[in-house]
KOLSE-263217 format. One record per residue (C-alpha): x, y, z. Coordinates in steps of 0.05 Angstrom, whole numbers, plus 5000, padded with zeros to 4 digits. Example, Ala and Ser with C-alpha at 12.3 -4.5 7.8 and 13.67 -1.06 7.14 Angstrom:
% KOLSE-263217
524649105156/527349795143/
END
This chain:
% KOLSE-263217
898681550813/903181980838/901382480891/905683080922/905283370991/907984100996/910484381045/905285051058/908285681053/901786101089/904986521141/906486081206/902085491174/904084831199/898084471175/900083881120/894883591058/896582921081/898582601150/902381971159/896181571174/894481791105/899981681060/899980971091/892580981063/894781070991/900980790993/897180061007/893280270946/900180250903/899781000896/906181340902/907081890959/912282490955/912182921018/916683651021/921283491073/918783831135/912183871108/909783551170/914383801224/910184311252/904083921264/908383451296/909582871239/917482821230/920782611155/921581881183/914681751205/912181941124/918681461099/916480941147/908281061125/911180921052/911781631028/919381890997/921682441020/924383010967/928483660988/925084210936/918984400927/919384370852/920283630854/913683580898/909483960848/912183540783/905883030803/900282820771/896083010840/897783630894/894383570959/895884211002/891784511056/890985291041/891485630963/897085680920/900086370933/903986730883/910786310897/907585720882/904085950820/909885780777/909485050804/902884940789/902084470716/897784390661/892283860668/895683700739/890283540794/889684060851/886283930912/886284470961/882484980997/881885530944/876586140963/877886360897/871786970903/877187360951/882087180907/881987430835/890387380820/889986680836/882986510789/887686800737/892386460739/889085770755/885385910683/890386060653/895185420676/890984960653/891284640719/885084180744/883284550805/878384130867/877084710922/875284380992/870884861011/865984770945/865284000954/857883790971/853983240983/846783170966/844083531028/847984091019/853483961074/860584121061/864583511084/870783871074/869084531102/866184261168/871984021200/875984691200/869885101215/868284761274/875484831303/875385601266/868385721313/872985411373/878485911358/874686461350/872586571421/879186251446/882386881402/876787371422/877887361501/885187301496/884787971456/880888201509/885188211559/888488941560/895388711555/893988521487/889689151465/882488971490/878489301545/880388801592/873788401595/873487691620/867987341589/866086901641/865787531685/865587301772/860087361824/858988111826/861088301758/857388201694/859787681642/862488011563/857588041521/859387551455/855087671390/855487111333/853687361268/850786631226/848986031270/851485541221/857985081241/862385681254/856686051291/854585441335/861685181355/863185941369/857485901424/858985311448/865185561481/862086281493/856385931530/861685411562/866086031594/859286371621/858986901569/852487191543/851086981480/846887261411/846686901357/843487231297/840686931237/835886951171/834186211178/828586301241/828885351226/835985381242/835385891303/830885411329/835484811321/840985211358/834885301418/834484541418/842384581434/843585201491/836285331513/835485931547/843586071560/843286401480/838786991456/836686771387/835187391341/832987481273/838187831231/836988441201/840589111197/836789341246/838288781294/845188841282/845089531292/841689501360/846288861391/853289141361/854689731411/855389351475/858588771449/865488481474/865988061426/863288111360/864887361315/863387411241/860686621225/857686821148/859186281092/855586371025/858085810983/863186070931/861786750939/863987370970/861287521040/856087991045/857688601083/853688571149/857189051194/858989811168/864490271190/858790611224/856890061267/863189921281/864290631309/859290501354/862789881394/866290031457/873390261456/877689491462/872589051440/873888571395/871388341323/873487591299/871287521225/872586771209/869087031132/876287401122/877886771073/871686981030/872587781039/869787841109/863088101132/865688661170/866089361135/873589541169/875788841173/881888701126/886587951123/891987991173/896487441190/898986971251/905687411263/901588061264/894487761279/890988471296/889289201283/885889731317/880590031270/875790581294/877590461365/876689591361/881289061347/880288671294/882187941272/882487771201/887387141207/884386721145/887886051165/886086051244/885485251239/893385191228/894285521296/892584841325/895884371264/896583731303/889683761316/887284021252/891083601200/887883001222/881183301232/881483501154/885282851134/879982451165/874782791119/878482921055/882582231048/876881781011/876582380963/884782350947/884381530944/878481670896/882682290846/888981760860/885481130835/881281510781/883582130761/878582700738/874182090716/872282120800/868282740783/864782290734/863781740792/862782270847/857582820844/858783100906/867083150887/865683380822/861883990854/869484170880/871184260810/873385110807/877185120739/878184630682/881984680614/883585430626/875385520642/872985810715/866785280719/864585350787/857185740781/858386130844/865386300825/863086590764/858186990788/862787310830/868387340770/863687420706/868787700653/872487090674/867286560659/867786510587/
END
């Protein structure tokens, strides 16, 4: 089969769908590899080591796209959209519930579109989720106390605090992957640490983990009501699978937080969970909303792309040797891919997506 590697186009994204170590992989498997030339630069994988991993390198992006199988990193955006072919394979993060222009147009392509995010195995994990929410959790404090620091905005908190001076506060909103990864490097700089959550099993399980260095709260409005106002940093870590984020955090609580703190919504990709938050960008990464800056950079993996690429490559390349050996008859084979499956023959299929989208489902 042939498979195309675009270059992305996401503001400062240097993330690539495939690294060397992978195009090697289905190159040995007689599949055919075109990469965008540069594709790879910025995670730090030149033209010549893809040509020398067996891949050929083209000059437009048009010429990548004219394959039977795309595998990018983040969703088409509208540039892209006229690229994108009937019955062609896409396999891609999507997070098509914040996105409604680009369900629309995926239906109406008649492209076969495989979202990361939706693939699931039998236990309910997300194979190809995990590996960017666990760096995204990383990031998210990394980001939170350098926004701190009052030359950038914040109140000019350290997190760790010294002897004599309290630590920042840090409150994690979800204790699944995101959440947990989050206070592992809260609780790792000497920060103190809430992590609220519906799932009292899963607050337990995160006990097991930081003992008594995390407060573990039941999440309610109430709860979040009552932690929000002294809080440093406030990390949004909700995922509901396919769907929208709920909205935990109001304007009103917002108001509340202390002039320079600092809200981190790694949701933004799904809509957020934070009333005032709003998708920014790498080049212009925060705003200042009732008195807090706020984060709402949807792609915070592809700040670290070296490290990134091959933490999703080493996750998502038995799924492209699977759609490159098979085509869509790997749903067939797969369960767990075929739960990736967003649209089909100009039909949104994904239940969750649908829900979210309903005068689209039919």
């Amino acid at each position: 089969m042939e498979i195309g590697v675009p270059k992305e186009i996401k503001d400062l994204e240097f993330r690539v769908g495939l690294s060397p170590t992978s195009v090697r992989a289905c190159s040995d498997k007689g599949h055919a590899v075109f990469v965008e030339t540069n594709a790879g630069t910025g995670a730090g994988f030149a033209d010549e080591d893809y040509v020398q991993a067996g891949a050929k390198i083209v000059l437009k992006a048009s010429d990548v796209w004219n394959r039977q199988l795309i595998v990018k990193v983040k969703e088409p955006l509208p540039a892209e959209y006229p690229l994108i072919q009937k019955e062609q394979l896409l396999f891609t993060y999507l997070h098509l519930a914040a996105d409604r222009a680009l369900t629309e147009h995926l239906i109406s392509s008649g492209v076969q579109a495989i979202a990361y995010e939706t693939v699931e195995l039998p236990d309910s994990k997300l194979p190809l989720l995990a590996p960017m929410s666990i760096i995204a959790g990383r990031l998210a404090v990394q980001f939170g106390a350098r926004f701190l620091e009052r030359q950038q905005g914040g109140r000019g908190v350290l997190l760790g605090g010294v002897p004599g001076v309290r630590p920042g506060k840090v409150v994690i909103l979800g204790g699944g992957i995101v959440g947990t990864e989050a206070a592992r490097i809260a609780v790792g700089m000497g920060a103190r640490v809430q992590i609220l959550d519906v799932n009292v099993d899963r607050l337990a399980y995160l006990e097991t983990l930081f003992g008594s260095r995390v407060e573990y709260l039941y999440s309610s409005p109430l709860q979040i009501e009552a932690v929000i106002p002294d809080a440093d940093l406030l990390i949004g870590a909700v995922l509901v699978l396919g769907k929208k984020a709920p909205v935990l955090v109001s304007r009103a609580f917002v108001a509340k937080m202390h002039p320079g703190s600092v809200i981190v919504d790694v949701a933004v990709d799904q809509g957020g969970c934070v009333e005032t938050l709003r998708a920014t960008s790498h080049t212009n990464p925060t705003y200042v909303e009732e008195g807090v800056l706020h984060y709402g950079v949807p792609n915070m993996p592809g700040a670290v792309p070296w490290t990134a690429t091959q933490a999703l490559n080493n996750s998502t390349l038995p799924y492209v040797l699977q759609l490159a050996n098979s085509g869509i008859k790997a749903l067939e084979i797969n369960p767990s891919l075929a739960k990736g499956l967003n649209v089909q023959n100009h039909r949104l299929v994904h239940p969750a997506v649908r829900e979210v989208f309903p005068d689209l489902a039919d």
